[in-house]
C-alpha positions in Angstrom: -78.7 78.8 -5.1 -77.6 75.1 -3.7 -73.9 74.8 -2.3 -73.2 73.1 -6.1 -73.7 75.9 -8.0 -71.9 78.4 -6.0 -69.6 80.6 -7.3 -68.8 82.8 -4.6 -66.4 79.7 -2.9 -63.0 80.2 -3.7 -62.5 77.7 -6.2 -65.0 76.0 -8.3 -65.1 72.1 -8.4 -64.2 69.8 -11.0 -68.0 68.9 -11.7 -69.0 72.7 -12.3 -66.3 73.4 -14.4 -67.1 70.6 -16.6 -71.0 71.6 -16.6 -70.0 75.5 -17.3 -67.8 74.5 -19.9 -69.8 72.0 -22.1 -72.5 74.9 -21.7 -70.3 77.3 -23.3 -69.5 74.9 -25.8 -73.4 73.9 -27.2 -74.0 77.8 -27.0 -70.8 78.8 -29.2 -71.6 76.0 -31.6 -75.1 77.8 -32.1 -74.0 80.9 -32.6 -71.5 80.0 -34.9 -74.2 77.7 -37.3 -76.5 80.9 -36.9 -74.6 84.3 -36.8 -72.8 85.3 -39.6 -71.2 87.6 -37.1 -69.4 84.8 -35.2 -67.7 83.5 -38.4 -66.5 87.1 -39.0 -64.9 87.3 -35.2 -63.4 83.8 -36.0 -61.8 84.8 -38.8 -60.2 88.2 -37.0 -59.4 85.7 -34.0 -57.8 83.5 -36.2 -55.7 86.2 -38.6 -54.7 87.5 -35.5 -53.1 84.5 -33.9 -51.7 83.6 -37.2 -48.2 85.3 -36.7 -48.1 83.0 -33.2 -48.9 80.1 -35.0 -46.1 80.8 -37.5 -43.6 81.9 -34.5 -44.4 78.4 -33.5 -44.5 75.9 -36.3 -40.9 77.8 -37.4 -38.7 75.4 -35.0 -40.3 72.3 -36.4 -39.8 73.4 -40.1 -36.0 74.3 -39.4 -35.5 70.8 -37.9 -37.1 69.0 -40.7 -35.6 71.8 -43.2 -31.8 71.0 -41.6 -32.8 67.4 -41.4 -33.6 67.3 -45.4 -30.4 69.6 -46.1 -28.0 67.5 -44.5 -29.8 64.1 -45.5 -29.2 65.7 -49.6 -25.7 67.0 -49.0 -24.8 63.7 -47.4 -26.5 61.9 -50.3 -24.5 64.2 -52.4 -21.3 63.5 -51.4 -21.6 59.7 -51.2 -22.8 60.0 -54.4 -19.9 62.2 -55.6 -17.2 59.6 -53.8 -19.2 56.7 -55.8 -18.8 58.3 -59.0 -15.2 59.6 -59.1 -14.4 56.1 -57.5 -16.5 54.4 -60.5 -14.6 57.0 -63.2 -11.0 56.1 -62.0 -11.9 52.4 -62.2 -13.1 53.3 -65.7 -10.1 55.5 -66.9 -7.8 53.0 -65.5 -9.5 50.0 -67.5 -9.8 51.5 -70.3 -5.9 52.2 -70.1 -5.0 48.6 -69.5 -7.5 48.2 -72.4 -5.2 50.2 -74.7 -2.2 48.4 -73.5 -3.3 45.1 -73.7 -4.8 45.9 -77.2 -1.1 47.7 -78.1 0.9 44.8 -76.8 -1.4 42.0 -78.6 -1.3 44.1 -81.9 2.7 43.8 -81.4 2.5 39.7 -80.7 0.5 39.3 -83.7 2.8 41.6 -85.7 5.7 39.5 -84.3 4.4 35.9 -85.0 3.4 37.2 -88.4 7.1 38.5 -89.0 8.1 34.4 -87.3 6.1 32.9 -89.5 7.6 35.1 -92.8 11.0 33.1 -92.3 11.9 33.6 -88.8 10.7 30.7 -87.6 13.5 29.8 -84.7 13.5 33.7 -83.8 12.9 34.2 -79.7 10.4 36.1 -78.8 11.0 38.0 -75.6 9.8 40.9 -73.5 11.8 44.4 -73.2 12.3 44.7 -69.1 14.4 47.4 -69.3 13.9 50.4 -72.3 17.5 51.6 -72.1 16.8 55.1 -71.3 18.9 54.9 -68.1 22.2 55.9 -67.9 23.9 52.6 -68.6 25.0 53.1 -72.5 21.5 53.1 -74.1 21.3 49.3 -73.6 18.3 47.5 -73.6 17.8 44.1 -71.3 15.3 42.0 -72.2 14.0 38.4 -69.9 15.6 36.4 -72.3 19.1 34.7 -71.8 21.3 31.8 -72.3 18.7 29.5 -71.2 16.7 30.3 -74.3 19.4 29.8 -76.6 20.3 33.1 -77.1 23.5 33.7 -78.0 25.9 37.2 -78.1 26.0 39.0 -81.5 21.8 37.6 -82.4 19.9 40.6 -84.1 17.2 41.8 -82.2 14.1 43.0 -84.2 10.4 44.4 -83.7 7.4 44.7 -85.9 8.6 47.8 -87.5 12.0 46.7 -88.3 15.8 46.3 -86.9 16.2 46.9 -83.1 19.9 46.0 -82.9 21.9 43.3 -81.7 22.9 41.1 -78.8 25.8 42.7 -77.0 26.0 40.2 -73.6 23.6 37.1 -72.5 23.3 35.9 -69.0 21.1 32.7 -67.9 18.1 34.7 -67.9 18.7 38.2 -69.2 20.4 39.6 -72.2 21.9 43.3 -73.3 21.1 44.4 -76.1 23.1 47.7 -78.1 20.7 49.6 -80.5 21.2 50.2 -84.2 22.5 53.7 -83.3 25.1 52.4 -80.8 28.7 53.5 -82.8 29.8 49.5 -82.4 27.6 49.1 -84.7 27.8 48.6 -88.8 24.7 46.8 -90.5 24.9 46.2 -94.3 22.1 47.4 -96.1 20.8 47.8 -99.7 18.0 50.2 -100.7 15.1 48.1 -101.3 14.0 50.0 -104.2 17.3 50.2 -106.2 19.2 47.0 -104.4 22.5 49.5 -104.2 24.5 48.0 -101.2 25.8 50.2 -98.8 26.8 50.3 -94.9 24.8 52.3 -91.9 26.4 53.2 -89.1 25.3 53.7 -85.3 26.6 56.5 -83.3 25.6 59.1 -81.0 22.0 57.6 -80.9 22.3 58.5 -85.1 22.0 56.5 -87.7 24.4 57.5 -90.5 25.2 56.4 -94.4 28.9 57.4 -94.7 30.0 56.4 -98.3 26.9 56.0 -100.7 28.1 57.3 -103.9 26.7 60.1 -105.4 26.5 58.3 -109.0 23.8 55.9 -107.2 20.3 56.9 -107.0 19.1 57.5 -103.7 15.7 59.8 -103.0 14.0 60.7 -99.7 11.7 57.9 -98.7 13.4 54.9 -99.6 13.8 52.1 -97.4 17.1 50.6 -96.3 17.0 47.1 -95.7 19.5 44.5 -94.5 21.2 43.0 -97.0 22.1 39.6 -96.1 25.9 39.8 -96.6 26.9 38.9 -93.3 25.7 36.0 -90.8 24.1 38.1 -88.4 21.3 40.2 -90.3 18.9 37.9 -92.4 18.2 39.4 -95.2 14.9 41.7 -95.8 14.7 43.4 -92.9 13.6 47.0 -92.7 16.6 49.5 -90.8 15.8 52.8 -91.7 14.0 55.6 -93.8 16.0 58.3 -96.3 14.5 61.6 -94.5 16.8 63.8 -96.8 19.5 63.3 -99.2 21.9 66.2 -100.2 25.3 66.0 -102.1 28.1 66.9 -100.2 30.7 69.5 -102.2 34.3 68.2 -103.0 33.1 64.9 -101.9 31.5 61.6 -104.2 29.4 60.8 -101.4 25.4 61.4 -100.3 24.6 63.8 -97.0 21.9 61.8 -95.7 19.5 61.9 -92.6 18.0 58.3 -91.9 15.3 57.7 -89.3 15.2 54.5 -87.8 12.5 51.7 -88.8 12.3 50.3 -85.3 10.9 51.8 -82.3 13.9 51.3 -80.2 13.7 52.5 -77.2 9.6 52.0 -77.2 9.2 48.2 -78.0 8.1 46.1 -75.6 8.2 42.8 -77.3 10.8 41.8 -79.5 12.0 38.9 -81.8 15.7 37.3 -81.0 17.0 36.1 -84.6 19.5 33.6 -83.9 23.1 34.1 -86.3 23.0 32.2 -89.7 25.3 29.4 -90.1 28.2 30.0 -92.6 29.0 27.0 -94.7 32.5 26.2 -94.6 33.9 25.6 -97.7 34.8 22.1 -98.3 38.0 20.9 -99.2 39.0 19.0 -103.2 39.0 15.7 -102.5 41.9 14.0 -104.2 41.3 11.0 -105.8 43.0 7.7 -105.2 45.1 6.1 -107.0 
C-alpha cells in the first residue's frame, strides 16, 4: 500500500479524507436507490433524532413566537389609544353639536319673538345663571352701552325672565320673576281676568284672584300690558293647581314659571314703553 493510502499514520490527510468520504457518499446513495432496507434505517434514524431536532428548532420558535406576541399587543394598544382618542373627539363634537344646535334653536326662537313686535328688544347672552350666592341675580354682557336701561323686562323664548335691576357700561343685573321685588300684572289669556303675580322665595304666587272668576289648571298667565314695563302678550306662568281657600274669596294657586330662568342662555332686553303724557286744554284766545 503507497504512503497515500496509509491509514496506519496518525492522522489522515486532507486528500484522503475527501476520497474516503465521496466514496462513502456514491455507495450510500446506491444503497439507498436499491435497498428497501436503507429507507427503513433512515426513517428509524430520522424518528430518532426527531426529539433533538425539536429540542433545537424550540429557541427559534419562542423568539419569533415572543417577537409576534409583543408586535400584536403593541399593535393592540396603539390601536386601543387611537380609538378611545378618536371616541372622546367624537363624544365631545357631538356635544358641542347639541349646544350649538340648542343655542341656534333659541336665536331663531328669539328673532321670531323680535320680529312678533319686539323689534328694538336687545338681544344678549346670559354670562352669569344666577345660581351663586349673590340674590339669584342673573348678569348678562349687555349694559348701558347698548341702551339698556334699569327696570327693561328681560324675556326668553318660553316667556318672562324678569327685569333689569342695575346696568353698568357693559354688564347688567337682572332679578327674576320669582324675586319678592317683584309684581307683574297679568291676565289669563283664556278668560282676559286681570290679576297680579308675585315673586318671592324663588315662587311665583297669585295672592288675590277672586274665587267668583274662572280659573282651571292649565291656563296661561300673560302680561297684561297695564304698566310701561311689560308689553303686553307675554307668557309668565302656567296654573299647576287651583284650590279655594276656606274663609277666604280668593284662589290657592301653584303657578310654574313660563321662562327657563335660571337655564337661558340667550335673552331678549325689551326696552320700557313710553307713557304719553297727557296734554294740557288749550285755552283759546280771545
Amino acid at each position: 500500500m503507497s504512503d497515500s493510502l496509509s491509514f496506519t499514520k496518525s492522522g489522515i490527510s486532507s486528500t484522503n479524507k475527501f476520497i474516503l468520504l465521496s466514496l462513502v457518499s456514491v455507495a450510500l446513495l446506491v444503497l439507498d436507490s436499491r435497498y428497501a432496507a436503507v429507507q427503513t434505517a433512515k426513517r428509524y434514524i430520522a424518528t430518532a433524532l426527531y426529539p433533538l431536532q425539536w429540542v433545537a428548532n424550540q429557541p427559534m420558535e419562542w423568539y419569533e413566537y415572543g417577537s409576534a406576541l409583543m408586535h400584536s399587543q403593541n399593535y393592540l394598544l396603539s390601536e386601543n389609544q387611537r380609538l378611545t382618542k378618536e371616541n372622546m373627539q367624537l363624544k365631545i363634537q357631538t356635544r358641542q353639536a347639541e349646544v350649538q344646535l340648542r343655542e341656534l334653536a333659541d336665536v331663531k326662537a328669539l328673532l321670531t319673538l323680535k320680529q312678533q313686535g319686539l323689534s328694538e328688544a336687545v338681544a344678549a347672552e346670559v354670562i352669569s345663571n344666577g345660581k351663586e350666592p349673590i340674590g339669584g341675580r342673573m348678569i348678562i354682557n349687555k349694559g348701558s352701552t347698548h341702551n339698556i336701561r334699569e327696570g327693561d323686562a328681560v324675556v326668553d323664548d318660553a316667556g318672562l325672565i324678569g327685569q333689569v335691576l342695575q346696568v353698568h357700561p357693559l354688564t347688567a343685573e337682572i332679578s327674576p320673576i320669582t324675586d319678592s321685588s317683584l309684581t307683574i300684572p297679568v291676565m289669563v289669556a283664556r278668560t282676559g281676568v286681570r290679576s297680579l303675580v308675585y315673586g318671592g322665595s324663588g315662587e311665583l304666587t297669585l295672592r288675590y284672584f277672586p274665587t267668583d272668576a274662572d280659573l282651571q289648571p292649565n291656563d296661561l298667565l300673560v302680561t297684561s300690558g297695564l304698566d310701561s314695563i311689560y308689553p303686553a302678550g307675554i307668557p309668565v306662568a302656567r296654573v299647576q293647581h287651583t284650590s279655594r281657600n276656606a274663609g277666604t274669596p280668593f284662589y290657592r294657586t301653584k303657578l310654574e314659571s313660563m321662562a327657563a330662568l335660571h337655564r337661558s342662555k340667550i335673552v331678549l332686553v325689551v326696552p320700557q314703553q313710553k307713557v304719553q303724557a297727557a296734554s294740557e286744554p288749550t285755552t283759546a284766545t280771545p
